[in-house]
C-alpha positions as a printed Julia matrix, in Angstrom:
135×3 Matrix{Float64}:
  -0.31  -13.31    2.42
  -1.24  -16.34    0.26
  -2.85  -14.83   -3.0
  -3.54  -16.45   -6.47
  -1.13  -14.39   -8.58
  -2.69  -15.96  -12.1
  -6.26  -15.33  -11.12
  -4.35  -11.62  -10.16
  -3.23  -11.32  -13.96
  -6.14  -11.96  -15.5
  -7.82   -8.74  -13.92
  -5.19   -6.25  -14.72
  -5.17   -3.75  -17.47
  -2.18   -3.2   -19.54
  -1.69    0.33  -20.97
   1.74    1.07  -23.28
   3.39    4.22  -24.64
   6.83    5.57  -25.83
   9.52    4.97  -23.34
  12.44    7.31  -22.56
  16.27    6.59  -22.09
  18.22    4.41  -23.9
  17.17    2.7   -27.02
  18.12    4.41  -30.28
  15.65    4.52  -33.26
  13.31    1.63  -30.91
  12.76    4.36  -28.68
  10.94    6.34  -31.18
   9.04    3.8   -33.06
   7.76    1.09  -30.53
   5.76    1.58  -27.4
   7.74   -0.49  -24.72
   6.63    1.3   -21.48
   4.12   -0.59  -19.67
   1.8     1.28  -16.99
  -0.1    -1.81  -15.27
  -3.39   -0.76  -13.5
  -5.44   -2.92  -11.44
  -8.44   -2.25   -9.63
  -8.6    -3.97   -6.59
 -11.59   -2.31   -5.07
 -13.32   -4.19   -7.35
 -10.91   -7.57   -6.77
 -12.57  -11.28   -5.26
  -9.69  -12.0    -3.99
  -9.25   -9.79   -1.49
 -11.28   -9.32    1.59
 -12.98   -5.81    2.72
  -9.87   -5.42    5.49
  -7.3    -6.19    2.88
  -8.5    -3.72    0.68
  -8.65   -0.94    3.21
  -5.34   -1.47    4.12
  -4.2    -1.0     0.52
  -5.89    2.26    0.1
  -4.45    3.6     2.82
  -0.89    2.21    2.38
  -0.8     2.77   -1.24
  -2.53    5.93   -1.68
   0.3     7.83   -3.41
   0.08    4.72   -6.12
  -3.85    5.44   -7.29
  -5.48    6.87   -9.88
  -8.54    9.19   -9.32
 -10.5     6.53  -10.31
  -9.27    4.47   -7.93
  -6.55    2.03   -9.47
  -3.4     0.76   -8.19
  -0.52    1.97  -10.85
   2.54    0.02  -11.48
   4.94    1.88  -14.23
   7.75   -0.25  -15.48
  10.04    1.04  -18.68
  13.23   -0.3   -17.72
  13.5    -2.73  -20.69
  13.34   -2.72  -24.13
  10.77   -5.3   -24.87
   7.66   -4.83  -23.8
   6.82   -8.43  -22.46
  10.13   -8.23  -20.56
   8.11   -4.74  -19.33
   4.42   -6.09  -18.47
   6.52   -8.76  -16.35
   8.52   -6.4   -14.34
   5.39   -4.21  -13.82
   3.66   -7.97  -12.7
   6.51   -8.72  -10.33
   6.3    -4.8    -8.39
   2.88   -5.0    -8.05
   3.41   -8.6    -6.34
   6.5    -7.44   -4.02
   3.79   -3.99   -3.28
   0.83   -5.76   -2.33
   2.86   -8.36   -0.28
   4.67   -5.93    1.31
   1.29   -3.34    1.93
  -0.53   -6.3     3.27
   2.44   -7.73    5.66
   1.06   -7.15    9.31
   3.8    -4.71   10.7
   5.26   -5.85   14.32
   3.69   -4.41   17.21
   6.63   -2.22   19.57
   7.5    -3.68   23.04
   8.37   -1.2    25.06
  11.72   -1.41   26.48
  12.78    0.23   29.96
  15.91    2.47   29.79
  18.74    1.24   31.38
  20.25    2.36   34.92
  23.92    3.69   33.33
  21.62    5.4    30.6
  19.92    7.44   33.06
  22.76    7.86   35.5
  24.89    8.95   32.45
  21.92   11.89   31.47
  22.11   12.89   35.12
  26.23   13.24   35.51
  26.11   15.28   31.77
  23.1    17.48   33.33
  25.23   17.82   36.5
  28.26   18.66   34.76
  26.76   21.73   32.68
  25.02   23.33   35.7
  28.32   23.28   37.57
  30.02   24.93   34.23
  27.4    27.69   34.01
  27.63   27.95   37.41
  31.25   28.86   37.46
  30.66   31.74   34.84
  28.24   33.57   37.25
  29.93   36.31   38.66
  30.46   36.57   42.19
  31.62   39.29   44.68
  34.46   38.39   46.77
């Protein structure tokens, strides 16, 4: 999928708050967690097919309204932050839009099958010796 990613960043939306974990005092004070929202219903850049596909591959990611949600508070700067959140957004879309391969069915082999028939054979001559017989 050949995108332009800085034509990408200039329509995203940045949105920060209080992270969790690690940290010390910073923790409390600055507002290092970066939730990155784009909405690419909306986007030029992709096509009417493209952005079907993301809806339907990303649907656990959106908003209500509609927008794609990348969280990212695993450092503690916030610009360190906004460009994880840039670079999961990149590796999601790439990956959402990546046309998956198509299955060729494969015949099963001969020993596979004869194997299934000697294991079916072999049970139905074990229950077969439990039945009881009169002599």
């Amino acid at each position: 999928m050949i995108m332009d990613w800085e034509q990408l960043k200039k329509e995203l939306q940045y949105k920060t708050s209080r992270s969790s974990g690690a940290g010390g005092q910073n923790v409390n004070k600055v507002e290092t967690k970066v939730m990155l929202l784009w909405d690419f219903q909306q986007s030029p850049l992709l096509e009417e097919e493209q952005k079907r596909i993301l809806k339907e591959k990303l649907a656990t990611r959106l908003q209500s309204e509609g927008l794609l949600q990348v969280e990212s508070s695993e450092s503690r700067s916030q610009l360190q932050n906004k460009e994880i959140a840039f670079q999961k957004l990149i590796v999601l879309v790439s990956e959402a839009l990546r046309p998956s391969k198509k299955r060729i069915p494969t015949k099963v082999p001969r020993a596979v099958v004869l194997q299934r028939l000697d294991r079916k054979r072999k049970q139905s001559e074990k229950k077969s010796n439990r039945r009881w017989r009169p002599e």
